[in-house]
Every structure is written in structure tokens, then in C-alpha cells.
C-alpha positions in Angstrom: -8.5 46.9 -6.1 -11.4 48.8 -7.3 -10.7 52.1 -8.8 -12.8 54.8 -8.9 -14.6 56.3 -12.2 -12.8 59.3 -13.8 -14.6 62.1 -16.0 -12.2 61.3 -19.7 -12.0 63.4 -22.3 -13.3 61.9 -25.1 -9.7 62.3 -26.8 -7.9 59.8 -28.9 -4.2 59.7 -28.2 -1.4 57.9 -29.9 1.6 57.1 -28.8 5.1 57.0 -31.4 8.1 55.1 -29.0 11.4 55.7 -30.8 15.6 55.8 -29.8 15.9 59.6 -30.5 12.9 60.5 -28.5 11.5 58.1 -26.0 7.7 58.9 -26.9 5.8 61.7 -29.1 2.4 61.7 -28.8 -0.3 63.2 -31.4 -1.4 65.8 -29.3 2.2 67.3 -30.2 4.0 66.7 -27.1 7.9 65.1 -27.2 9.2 63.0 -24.4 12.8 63.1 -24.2 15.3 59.9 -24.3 16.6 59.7 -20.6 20.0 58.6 -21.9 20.6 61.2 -23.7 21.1 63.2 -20.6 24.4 64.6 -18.5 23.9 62.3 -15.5 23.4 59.0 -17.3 26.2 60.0 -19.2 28.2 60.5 -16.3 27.7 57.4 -14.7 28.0 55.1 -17.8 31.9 56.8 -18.1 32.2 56.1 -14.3 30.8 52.4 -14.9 32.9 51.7 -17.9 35.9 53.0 -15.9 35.2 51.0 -12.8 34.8 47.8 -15.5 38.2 48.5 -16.9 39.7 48.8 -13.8 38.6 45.7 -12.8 39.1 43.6 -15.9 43.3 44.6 -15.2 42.7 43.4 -12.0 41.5 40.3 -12.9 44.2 40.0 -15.6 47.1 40.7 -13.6 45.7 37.7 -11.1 45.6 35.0 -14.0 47.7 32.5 -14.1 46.8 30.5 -16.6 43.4 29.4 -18.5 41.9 25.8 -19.1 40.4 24.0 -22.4 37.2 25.9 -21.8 39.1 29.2 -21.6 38.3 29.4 -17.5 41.0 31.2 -15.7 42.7 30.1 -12.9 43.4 32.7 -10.3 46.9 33.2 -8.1 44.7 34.5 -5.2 41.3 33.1 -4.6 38.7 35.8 -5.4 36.8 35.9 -2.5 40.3 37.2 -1.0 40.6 40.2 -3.2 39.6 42.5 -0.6 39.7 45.2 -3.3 38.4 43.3 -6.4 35.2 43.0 -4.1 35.0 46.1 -3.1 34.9 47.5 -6.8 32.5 44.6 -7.8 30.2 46.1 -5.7 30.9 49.8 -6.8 29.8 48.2 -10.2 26.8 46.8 -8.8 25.6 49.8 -7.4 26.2 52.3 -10.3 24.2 49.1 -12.7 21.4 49.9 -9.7 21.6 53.5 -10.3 21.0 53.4 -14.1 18.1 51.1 -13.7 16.4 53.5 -11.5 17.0 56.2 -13.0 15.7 54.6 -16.6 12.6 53.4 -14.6 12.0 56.3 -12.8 11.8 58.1 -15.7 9.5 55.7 -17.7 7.0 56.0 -14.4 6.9 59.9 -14.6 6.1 59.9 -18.6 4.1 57.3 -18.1 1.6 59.1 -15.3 2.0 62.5 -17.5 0.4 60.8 -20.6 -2.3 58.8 -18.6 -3.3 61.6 -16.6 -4.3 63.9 -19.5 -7.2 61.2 -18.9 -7.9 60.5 -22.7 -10.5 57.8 -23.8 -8.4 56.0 -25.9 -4.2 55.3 -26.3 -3.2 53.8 -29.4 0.6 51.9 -29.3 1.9 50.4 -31.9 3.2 46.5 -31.7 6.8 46.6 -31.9 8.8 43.9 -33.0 11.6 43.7 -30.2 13.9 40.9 -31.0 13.9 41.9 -34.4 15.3 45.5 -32.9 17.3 43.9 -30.9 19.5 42.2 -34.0 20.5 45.3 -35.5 24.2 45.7 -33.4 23.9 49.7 -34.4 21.4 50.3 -32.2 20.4 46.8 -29.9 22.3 48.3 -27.2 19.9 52.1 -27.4 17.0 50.0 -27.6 17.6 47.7 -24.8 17.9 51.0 -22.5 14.9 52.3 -23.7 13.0 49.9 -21.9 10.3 50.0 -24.1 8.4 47.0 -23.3 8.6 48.2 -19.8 7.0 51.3 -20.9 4.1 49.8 -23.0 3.2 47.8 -19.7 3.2 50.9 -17.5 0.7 52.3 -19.4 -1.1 49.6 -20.2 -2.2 49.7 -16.5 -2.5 52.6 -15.6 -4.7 53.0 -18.3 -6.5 50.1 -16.9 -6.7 52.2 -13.5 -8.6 55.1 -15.4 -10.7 53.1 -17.5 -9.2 54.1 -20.6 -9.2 51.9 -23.5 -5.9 50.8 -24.7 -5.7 49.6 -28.3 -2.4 48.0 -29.5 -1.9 48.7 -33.3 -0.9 45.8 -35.3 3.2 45.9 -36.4 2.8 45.1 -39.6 0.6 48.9 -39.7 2.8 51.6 -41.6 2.4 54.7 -39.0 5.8 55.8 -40.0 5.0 55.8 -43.8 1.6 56.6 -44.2 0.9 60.6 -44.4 -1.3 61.8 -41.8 -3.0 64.7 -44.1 -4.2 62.4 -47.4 -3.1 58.6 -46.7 -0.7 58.2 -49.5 1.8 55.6 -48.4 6.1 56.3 -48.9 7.6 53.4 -49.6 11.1 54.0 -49.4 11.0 55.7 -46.4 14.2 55.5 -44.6 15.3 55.5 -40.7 17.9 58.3 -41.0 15.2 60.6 -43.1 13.6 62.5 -39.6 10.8 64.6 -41.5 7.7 63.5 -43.7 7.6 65.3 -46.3 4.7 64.4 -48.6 3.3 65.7 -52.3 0.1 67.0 -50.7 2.6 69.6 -49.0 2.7 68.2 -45.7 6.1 68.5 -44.5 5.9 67.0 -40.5 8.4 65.2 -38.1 8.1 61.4 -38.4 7.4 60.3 -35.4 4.8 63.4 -34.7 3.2 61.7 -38.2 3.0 58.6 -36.8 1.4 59.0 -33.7 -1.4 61.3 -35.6 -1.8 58.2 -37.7 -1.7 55.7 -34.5 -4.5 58.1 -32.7 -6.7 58.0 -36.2 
């Protein structure tokens, strides 16, 4: 498809992804973490509920387990009239959250990329490594933030703007926005930057002011 040329700003704009927010960008705008939210909430109650109810089910119905700890059923599953039934209430409310997630990435997404900037800055993030930190794998993975990176990756691509993908090794986080000084012992659970040169700014605000420069 070819798109058509847009007038851009001449901006720079980075881009800080994060668990507590899902995005804040150096132009000073905060993006809020969908699953943080009543509804998603809701339904992941519902969906544990529904998983619980099930998993007695299922218990009730075993008779016995084999060497590779498979159970053997009573009744056949595909008889379970109401097994089935809430095996596809699960299914559907798994659908639900996945929408809703994506949904949400789409509408952020479109907001940042239509502020038609010429150049997004994201940093390179090192998922798996996330991913092996059991406090917060499970956050991460619903963040969806490699999804989120490739939205906007084409849709800058559909306004000609230039995406640039900052390196993971790059300190954002640590690095102070106002004179470049760089704090080592920076930890996760410290939320504010608070540097000698008197700069005193949210972290992830600092970042993406360090992403866009």
C-alpha cells in the first residue's frame, strides 16, 4: 500500500514502557496500565473462579493417575456436558482479556503516532530476562509490550516517521535528563529521580526525555 505524505512536526519523541504505567512519553503525557483497571479486574476474579470451579470438577472425576501423573477419568470428558460448557466460559473470558489488552495497546498506539512527530525513540528491552523475575513475569507478560513496540513501529512506518530503537544496554533510567550525571545505584522501587543538580523528576518521565535526546 502506498501511503500518503503527512506534514510532521519536526518533534523528537521518546517513548519510556514500564509495569506501573504502560508508556510515558517526553512530551509529559502518562499512559495508563490497562490492568490496572475495574473491568480487567473483574474478569480475572470471574476467570480465576470459573478455573477453580473447574479444577474440582475435574478432581472429583479422577480416579486414579498413571507413572506420568496422567489422570484417568470415571466419565469420558467429552461427556461432561457441564465441564464443557465451563471450558468454554473460560475460553471466552481468556478472549475478552486479550481484546481488551489489545485494544487498548491500538488506541495508545494511534494517540502517540498521530501527534505526527519526526522521530520516536524506544528503548530495546530485554524480554526474557523480564520474564525470569517470578515478582513481576506475570505483569509483564500482560503488558504486551513487544506487541506494542510493533504497533508503532508501523504505524510509524505509515507516517513516514523515523523510528529509532535505543540500544538496552543505554541507561535512560539512570542518567539525569538536566546535566548527564549517571546514578548508579538506582533502584526499581525508587519512582522519582532525584539528582545533585536539583532535578527532582519521575523516572520514567526522565527516561523518555533522555530516550527523545
Amino acid at each position: 500500500v502506498e501511503y500518503e505524505k503527512v506534514e510532521l512536526t519536526g518533534e523528537k519523541l521518546g517513548i519510556d514502557v514500564g509495569i506501573k504505567e504502560l508508556a510515558v512519553t517526553s512530551s509529559g503525557k502518562f499512559y495508563k496500565n490497562i490492568n490496572h483497571s475495574k473491568e480487567v479486574k473483574r474478569l480475572e476474579r470471574k476467570l480465576k473462579r470459573k478455573q477453580r470451579s473447574v479444577s474440582r470438577k475435574l478432581e472429583a472425576n479422577t480416579e486414579r493417575y498413571t507413572k506420568n501423573r496422567k489422570p484417568m477419568y470415571k466419565t469420558p470428558l467429552k461427556k461432561m456436558k457441564n465441564i464443557q460448557k465451563q471450558y468454554a466460559e473460560i475460553k471466552r473470558l481468556h478472549k475478552r482479556l486479550t481484546d481488551m489488552r489489545t485494544n487498548h495497546l491500538h488506541q495508545i498506539s494511534s494517540e502517540i503516532v498521530k501527534t505526527k512527530p519526526s522521530r520516536i525513540v524506544m528503548e530495546s528491552l530485554n524480554i526474557k530476562g523480564m520474564m525470569k523475575n517470578k515478582h513481576l513475569a506475570k505483569a509483564v507478560a500482560q503488558q504486551k509490550l513487544t506487541e506494542f513496540k510493533r504497533q508503532i513501529q508501523y504505524k510509524c512506518e505509515k507516517y513516514g516517521i523515523e523510528f529509532v530503537e535505543a540500544s538496552p544496554w543505554f541507561p535512560s533510567s539512570k542518567t539525569c535528563s538536566c546535566c548527564g550525571q549517571i546514578k548508579k545505584d538506582l533502584k526499581l522501587k525508587d519512582r522519582r529521580y532525584s539528582c545533585s543538580c536539583g532535578l527532582n523528576l519521575n523516572r520514567d518521565l526522565n527516561a523518555a526525555i533522555n530516550l527523545a535526546n
